[in-house]
C-alpha positions in Angstrom: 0.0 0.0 0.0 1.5 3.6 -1.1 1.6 6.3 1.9 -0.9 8.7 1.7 0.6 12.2 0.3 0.4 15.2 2.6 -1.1 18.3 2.2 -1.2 21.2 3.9 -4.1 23.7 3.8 -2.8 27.5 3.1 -5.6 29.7 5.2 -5.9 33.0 5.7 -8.0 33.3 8.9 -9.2 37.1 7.9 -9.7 36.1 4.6 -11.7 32.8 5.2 -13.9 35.1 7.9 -14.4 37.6 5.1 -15.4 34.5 2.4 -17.6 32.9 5.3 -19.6 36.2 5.5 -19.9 36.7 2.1 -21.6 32.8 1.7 -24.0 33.7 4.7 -25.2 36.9 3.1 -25.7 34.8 -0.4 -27.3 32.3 1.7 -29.4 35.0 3.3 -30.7 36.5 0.1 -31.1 33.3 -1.6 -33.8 32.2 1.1 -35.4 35.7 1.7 -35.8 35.3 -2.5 -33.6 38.5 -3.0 -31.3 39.5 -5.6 -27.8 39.3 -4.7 -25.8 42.4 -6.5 -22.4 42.0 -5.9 -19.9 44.3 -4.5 -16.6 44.4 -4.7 -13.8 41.8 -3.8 -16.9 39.5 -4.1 -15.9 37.6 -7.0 -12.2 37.2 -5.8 -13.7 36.1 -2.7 -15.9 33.2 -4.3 -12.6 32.7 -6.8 -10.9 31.7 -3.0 -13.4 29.5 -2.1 -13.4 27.2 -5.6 -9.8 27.1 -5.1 -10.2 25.9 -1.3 -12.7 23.1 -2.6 -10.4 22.1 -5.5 -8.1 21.1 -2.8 -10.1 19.3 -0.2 -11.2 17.4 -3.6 -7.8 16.7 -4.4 -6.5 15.5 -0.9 -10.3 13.5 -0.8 -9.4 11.4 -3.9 -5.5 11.6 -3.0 -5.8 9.7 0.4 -8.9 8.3 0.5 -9.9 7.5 -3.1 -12.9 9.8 -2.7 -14.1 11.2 -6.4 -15.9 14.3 -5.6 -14.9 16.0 -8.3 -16.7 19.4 -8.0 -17.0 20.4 -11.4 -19.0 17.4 -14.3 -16.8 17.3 -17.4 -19.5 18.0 -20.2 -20.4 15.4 -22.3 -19.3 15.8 -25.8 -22.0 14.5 -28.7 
């Protein structure tokens, strides 16, 4: 059996608070059946946040064989 790789998480504890806040006010809007207008930072914020994912994916399917891919490859034909 190969050894599971390592990986270590890079986070930004300000800038995960600030990404946190920003899914709880999407959240928010989403339920209260609000339009969400974004401000700025937002998308860099959300760009953060795929990039976080992408990485738990990869350590997921790394160590533990887990496909949770997070994006479907489209389907050509």
């Amino acid at each position: 059996m190969t050894e599971p790789k390592n990986y270590a998480l890079r986070l930004d504890g300000p800038l995960l608070r600030n990404q946190r806040q920003l899914l709880l006010k999407v959240a928010d809007h989403a339920r209260r059946r609000l339009p969400y207008v974004a401000e700025a930072g937002d998308e860099d914020l959300l760009e953060g946040l795929t990039t976080l994912l992408d990485e738990i994916a990869d350590q997921a399917h790394d160590q533990h064989g887990i496909d949770c891919l997070l994006v479907k490859e489209r389907e050509e034909g």
